[in-house]
C-alpha positions as CSV (number, residue, x, y, z in Angstrom):
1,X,19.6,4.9,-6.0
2,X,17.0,2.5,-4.8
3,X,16.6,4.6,-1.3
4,X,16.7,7.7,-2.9
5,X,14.0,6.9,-5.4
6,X,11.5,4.8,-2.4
7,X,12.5,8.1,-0.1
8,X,10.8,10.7,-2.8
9,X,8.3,8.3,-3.6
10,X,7.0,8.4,-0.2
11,X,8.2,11.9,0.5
12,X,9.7,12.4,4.2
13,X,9.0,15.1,6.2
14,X,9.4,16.2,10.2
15,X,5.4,15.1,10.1
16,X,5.3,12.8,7.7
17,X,7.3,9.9,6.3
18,X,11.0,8.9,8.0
19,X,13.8,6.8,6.4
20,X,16.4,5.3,8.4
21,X,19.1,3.3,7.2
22,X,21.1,0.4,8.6
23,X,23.9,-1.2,6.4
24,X,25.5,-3.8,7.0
25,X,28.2,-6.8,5.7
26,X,30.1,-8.9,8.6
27,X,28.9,-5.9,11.4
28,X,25.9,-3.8,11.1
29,X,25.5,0.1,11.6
30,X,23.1,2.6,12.1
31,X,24.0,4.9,8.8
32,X,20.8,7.5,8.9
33,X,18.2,7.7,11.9
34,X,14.8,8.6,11.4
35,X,15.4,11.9,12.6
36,X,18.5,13.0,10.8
37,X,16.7,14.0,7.7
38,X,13.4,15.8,6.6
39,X,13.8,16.1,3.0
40,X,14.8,14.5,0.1
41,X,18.0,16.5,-0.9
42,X,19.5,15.8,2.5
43,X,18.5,12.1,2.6
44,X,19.9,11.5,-0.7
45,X,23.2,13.5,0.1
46,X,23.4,11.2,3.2
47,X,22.6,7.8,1.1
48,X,25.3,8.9,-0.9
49,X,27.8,9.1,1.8
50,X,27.4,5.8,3.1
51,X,30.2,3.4,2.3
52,X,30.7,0.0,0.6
53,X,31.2,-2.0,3.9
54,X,32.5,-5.4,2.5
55,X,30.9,-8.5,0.6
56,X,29.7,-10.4,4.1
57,X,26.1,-10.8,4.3
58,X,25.1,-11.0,8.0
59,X,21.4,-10.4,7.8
60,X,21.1,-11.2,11.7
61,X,23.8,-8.7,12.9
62,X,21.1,-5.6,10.6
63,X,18.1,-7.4,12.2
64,X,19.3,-7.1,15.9
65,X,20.9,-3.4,15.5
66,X,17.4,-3.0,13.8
67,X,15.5,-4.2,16.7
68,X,17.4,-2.5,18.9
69,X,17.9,0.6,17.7
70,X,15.9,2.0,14.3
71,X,12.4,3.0,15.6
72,X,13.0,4.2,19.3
73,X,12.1,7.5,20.2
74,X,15.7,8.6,20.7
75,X,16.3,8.2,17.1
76,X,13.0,9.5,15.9
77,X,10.5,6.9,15.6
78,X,6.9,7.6,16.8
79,X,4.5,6.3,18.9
80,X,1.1,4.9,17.4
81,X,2.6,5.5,13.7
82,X,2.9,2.6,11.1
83,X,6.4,1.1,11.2
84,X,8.1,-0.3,7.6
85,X,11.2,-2.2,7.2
86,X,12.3,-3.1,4.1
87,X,15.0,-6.1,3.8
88,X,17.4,-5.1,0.8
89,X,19.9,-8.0,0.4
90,X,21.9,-9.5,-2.9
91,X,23.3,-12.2,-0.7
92,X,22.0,-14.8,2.1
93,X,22.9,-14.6,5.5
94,X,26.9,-16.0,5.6
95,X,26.7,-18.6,8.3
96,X,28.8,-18.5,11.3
97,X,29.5,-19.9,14.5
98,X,27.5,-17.2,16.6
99,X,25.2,-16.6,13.4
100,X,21.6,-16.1,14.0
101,X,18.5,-17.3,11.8
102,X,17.5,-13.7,10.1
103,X,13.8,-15.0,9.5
104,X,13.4,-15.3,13.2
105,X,14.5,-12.1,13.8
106,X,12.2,-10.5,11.5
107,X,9.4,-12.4,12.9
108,X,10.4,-10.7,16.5
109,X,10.2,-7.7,14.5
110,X,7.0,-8.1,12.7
111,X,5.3,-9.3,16.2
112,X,6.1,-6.0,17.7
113,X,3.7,-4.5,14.9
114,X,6.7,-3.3,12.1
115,X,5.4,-4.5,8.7
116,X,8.7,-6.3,6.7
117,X,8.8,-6.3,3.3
118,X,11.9,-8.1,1.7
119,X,13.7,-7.6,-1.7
120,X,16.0,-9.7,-2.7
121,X,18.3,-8.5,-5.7
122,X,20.0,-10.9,-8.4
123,X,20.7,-14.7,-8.3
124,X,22.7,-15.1,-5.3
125,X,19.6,-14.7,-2.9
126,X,18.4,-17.9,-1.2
127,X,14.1,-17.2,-1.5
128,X,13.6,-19.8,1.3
129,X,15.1,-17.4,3.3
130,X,13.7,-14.4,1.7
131,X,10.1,-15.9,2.5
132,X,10.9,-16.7,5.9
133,X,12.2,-13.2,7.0
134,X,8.3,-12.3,5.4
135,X,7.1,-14.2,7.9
136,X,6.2,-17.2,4.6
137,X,3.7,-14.5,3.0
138,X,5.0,-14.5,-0.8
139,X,3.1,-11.1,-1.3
140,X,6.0,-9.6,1.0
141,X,8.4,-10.5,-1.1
142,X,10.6,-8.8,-4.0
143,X,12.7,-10.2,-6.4
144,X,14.4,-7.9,-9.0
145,X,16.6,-10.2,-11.3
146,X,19.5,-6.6,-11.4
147,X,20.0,-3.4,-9.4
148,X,19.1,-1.8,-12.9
149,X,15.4,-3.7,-12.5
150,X,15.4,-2.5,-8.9
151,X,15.4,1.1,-9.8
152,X,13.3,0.7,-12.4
153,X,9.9,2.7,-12.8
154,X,8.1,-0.6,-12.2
155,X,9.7,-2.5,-9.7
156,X,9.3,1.2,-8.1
157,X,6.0,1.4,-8.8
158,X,4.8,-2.7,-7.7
159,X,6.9,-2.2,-4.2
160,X,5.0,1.0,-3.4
161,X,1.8,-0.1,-4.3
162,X,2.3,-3.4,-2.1
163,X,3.2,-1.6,0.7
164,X,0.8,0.8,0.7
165,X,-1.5,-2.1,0.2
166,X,-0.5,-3.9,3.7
167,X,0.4,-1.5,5.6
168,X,-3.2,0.3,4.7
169,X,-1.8,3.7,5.1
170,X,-2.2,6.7,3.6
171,X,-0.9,6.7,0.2
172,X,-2.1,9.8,-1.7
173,X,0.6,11.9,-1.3
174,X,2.6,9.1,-3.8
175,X,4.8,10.3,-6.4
176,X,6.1,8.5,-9.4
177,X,9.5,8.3,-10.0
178,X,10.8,7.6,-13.5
């Protein structure tokens, strides 16, 4: 519901707005490029597709396929237009042998000019790790205490206006979402 709501909220479009999505649990996947979809009732039908994957949380396994794959060309991202990813996580990064810091990931990311903006959801989140995958800037940062807070008017509302905010785009076209 959160993805749906941020996606009409920001309104995509062939020239404007893209969502991608990657999920992830103990492996990460690339659910929705950023060209699969132009408009909202084909992005939310495809949100609604994707499937529980499991209760691991491997933040790093999301960040590299992220990296790697979410805002080339070949999967619709665009030169010399503003990048956003937003870190949605209820969990912290399970730890593992080959497991990789997540905040140093997203500080890759963030240094190859993609804003991150991080929301963590519930108690289970660890914030140390929440404010270093925001590169330590608390303003980056998200906490909704439920899901039900998360899709609240707003939390919907606070997140947009933040991000709009740092990313100093154009924000104009925003619609509220109840």
């Amino acid at each position: 519901d959160f993805l749906k709501k941020v996606e009409i909220s920001f309104g995509i479009g062939d020239d404007s707005s893209r969502a991608g999505v990657i999920t992830f649990s103990y492996n990460a996947e690339h659910s929705i490029k950023l060209s699969d979809h132009f408009n909202a009732r084909d992005f939310a039908g495809a949100v609604d597709k994707i499937p529980l994957m499991g209760y691991t949380t491997r933040i790093d396994r999301a960040l590299r396929l992220t990296q790697k794959e979410l805002f080339t060309e070949t999967n619709g991202g665009r030169l010399n237009v503003p990048k956003m990813l937003v870190i949605l996580t209820d969990g912290s990064q399970t730890q593992d042998t080959d497991a990789e810091d997540p905040g140093d990931i997203a500080e890759e990311i963030a240094k190859s000019g993609v804003l991150v903006l991080v929301i963590g959801i519930g108690s289970a989140v660890d914030n140390e790790e929440l404010l270093h995958m925001a590169g330590n800037d608390p303003s980056l940062v998200f906490n909704a205490a439920s899901f039900e807070e998360l899709v609240s008017a707003d939390f919907l509302m606070k997140f947009k206006e933040k991000s709009c905010e740092t990313a100093r785009s154009q924000c104009a076209s925003f619609q509220k979402v109840e």
